[in-house]
C-alpha positions in Angstrom: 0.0 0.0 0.0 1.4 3.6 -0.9 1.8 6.2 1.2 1.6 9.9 0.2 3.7 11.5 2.8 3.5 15.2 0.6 2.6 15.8 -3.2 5.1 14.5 -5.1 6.6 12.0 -2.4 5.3 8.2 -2.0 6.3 5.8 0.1 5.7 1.8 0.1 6.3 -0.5 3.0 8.4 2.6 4.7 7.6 4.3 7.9 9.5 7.7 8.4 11.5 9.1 9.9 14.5 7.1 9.1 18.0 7.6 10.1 20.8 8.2 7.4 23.1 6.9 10.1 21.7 3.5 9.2 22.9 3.2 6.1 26.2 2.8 4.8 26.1 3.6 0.9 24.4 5.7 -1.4 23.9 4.1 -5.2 23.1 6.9 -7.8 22.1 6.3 -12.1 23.1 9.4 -13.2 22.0 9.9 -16.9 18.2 11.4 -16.0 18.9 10.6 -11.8 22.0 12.9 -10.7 21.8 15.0 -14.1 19.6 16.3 -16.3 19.9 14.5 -19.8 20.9 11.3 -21.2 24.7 12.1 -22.4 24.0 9.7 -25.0 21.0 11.3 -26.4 23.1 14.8 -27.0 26.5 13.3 -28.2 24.4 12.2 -31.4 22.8 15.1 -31.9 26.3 16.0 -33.3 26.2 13.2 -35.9 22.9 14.6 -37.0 20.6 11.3 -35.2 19.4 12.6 -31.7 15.9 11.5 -32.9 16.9 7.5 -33.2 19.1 7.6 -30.4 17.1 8.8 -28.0 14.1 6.2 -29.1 16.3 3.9 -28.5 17.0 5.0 -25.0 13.5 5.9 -24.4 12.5 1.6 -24.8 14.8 0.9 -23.0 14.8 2.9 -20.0 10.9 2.3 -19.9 12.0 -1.6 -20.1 10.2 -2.0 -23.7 13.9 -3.2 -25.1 15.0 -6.4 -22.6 18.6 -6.8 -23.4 20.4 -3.3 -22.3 23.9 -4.3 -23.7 22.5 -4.9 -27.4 20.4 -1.3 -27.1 23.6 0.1 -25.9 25.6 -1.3 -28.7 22.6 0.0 -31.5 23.4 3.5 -30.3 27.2 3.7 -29.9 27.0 2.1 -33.3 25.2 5.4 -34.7 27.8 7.6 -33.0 30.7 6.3 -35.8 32.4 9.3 -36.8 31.5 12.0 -33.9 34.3 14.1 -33.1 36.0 13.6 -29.4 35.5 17.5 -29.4 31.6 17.0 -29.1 32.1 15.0 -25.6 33.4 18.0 -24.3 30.6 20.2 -25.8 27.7 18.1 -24.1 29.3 18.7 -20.8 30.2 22.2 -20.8 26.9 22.9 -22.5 24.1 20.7 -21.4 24.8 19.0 -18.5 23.6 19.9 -15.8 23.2 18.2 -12.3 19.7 18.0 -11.1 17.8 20.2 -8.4 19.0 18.6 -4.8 21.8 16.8 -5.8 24.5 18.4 -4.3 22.8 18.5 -1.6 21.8 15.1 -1.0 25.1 14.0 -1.7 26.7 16.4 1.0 24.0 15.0 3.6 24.7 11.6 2.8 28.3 12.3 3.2 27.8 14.3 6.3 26.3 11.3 7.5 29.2 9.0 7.1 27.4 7.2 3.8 29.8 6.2 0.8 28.7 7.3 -2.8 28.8 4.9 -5.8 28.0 6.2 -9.1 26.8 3.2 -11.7 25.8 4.2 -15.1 25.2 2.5 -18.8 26.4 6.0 -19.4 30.3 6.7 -20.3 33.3 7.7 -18.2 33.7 10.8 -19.8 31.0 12.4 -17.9 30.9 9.8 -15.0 34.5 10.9 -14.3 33.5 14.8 -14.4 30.3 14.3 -12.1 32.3 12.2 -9.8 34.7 14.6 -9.3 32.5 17.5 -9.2 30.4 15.9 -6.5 33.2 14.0 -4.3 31.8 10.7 -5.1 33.8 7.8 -4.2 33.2 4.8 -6.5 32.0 4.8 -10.4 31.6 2.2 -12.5 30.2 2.7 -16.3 31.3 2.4 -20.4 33.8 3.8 -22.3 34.0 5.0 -25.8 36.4 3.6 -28.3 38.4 7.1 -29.7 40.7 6.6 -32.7 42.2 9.8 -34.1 40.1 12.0 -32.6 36.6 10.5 -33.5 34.9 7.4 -31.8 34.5 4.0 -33.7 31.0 3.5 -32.8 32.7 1.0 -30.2 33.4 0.5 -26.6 36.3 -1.2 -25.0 36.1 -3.7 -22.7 37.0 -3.1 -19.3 38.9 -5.5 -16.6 35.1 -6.4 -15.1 33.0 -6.7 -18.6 32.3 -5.5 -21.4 29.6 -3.1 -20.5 27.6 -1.6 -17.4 23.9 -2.9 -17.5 21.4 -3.5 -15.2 22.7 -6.7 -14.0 26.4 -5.0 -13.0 24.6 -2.8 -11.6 23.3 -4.5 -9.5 27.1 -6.2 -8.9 28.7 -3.4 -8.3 26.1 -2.5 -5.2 26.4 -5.5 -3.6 30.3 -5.8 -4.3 30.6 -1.9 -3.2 28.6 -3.3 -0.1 30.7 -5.7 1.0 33.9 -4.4 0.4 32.3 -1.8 3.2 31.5 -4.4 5.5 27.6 -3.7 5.2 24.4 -5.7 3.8 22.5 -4.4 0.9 20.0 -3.7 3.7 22.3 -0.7 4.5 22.2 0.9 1.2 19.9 3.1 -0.8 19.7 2.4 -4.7 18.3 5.7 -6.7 17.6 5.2 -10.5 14.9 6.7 -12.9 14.8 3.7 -15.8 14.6 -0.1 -15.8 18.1 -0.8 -15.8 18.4 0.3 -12.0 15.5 -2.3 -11.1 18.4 -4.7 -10.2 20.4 -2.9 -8.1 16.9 -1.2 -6.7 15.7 -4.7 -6.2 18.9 -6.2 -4.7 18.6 -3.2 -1.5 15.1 -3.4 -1.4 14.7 -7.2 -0.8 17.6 -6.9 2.1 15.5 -4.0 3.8 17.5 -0.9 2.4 15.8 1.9 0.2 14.9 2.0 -3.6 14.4 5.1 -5.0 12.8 6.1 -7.7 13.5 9.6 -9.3 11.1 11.2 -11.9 11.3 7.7 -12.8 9.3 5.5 -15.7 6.2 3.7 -14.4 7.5 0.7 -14.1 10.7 2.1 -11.9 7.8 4.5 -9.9 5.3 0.5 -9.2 8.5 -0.6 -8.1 9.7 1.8 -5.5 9.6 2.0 -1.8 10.4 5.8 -2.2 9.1 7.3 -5.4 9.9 11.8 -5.9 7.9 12.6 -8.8 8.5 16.3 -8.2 11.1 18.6 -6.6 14.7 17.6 -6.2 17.0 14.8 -5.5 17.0 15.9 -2.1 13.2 15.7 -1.3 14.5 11.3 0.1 16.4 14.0 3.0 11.8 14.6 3.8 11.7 10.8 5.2 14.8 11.3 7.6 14.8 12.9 10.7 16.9 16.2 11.0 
């Protein structure tokens, strides 16, 4: 049964006010969660194909397209031939983080919580927002770059070949233990049906999934579900 606790904020099965001290880990998406596009999305706009990237994205986020890696792969494929150049021009000129962000982040921190940053986005902007943010883990894609332009591949890292919702939902519960806490200690925070696993994993072990501006399927989901205001409207269901 949901709870409204204010407009915009639901809970299900949760009973505030919760303390942050109880949990160990923070897990943010960031394409759509911690920022305010999908990288992805804007990159090809500079090879002229926005429109059919972003349909892509929009199935699969909203869990119409089951396998993540072979969407993925679709789109990086259509990004043959960008520049490197227009990486840099998608951050400095449309990302944004989202409303409450920093904030939550520095409450979390203030709390003694770790931040992990997992994305089926790329390291070019992971890295940037990590840094920007003092987060302390990340773990996402990374473009193939040949003279300047990418190949319309990624390269394969030392733990897979690319971030879906199943590592995820790995790196959660491998952040989790290599902090010496159970997924019932962390909070997961996604927006599309590639967080469901790692939302799922802290969820089913007592811990918080949050679901921000999220799809329907993300919202159903959801013990915590902000479908207005900030990032920082999950600090409502703490106490001060």
């Amino acid at each position: 049964m949901s709870t409204i606790v204010s407009p915009g904020l639901t809970l299900q099965g949760v009973t505030p006010p919760l303390s942050l001290k109880n949990f160990g880990l923070i897990a943010f998406d960031m394409d759509s969660t911690l920022i305010n596009i999908e990288c992805i999305d804007e990159v090809a706009d500079a090879a002229g194909r926005k429109a059919e990237v972003a349909a892509i994205t929009e199935a699969a986020m909203r869990g119409e397209i089951t396998d993540y890696k072979d969407s993925l792969r679709r789109r990086v494929a259509l990004l043959k031939g960008v520049p490197e150049s227009a990486l840099s021009e998608v951050y400095q000129q449309r990302l944004r983080l989202n409303p409450g962000a920093a904030e939550l982040v520095q409450a979390c921190k203030a709390a003694g919580l770790k931040v992990l940053l997992v994305s089926g986005g790329f390291t070019y902007f992971t890295d940037r927002v990590r840094d920007t943010l003092g987060i302390d883990f990340t773990r996402s894609n990374v473009f193939e770059i040949e003279n300047g332009l990418l190949t319309g591949r990624m390269v394969d890292q030392p733990w897979g070949d690319i971030c879906d919702g199943e590592e995820k939902r790995r790196m959660v519960l491998q952040t989790c233990a290599q902090l010496g806490i159970t997924p019932g200690q962390a909070i997961a925070m996604g927006d599309g049906a590639n967080d469901l696993p790692m939302m799922k994993a802290c969820a089913d072990a007592g811990g918080l999934s949050v679901a921000y501006h999220a799809k329907p399927k993300v919202r159903e989901q959801a013990r915590v579900s902000i479908a207005s205001g900030g990032l920082d409207r999950l600090l409502e269901i703490f106490a001060r």
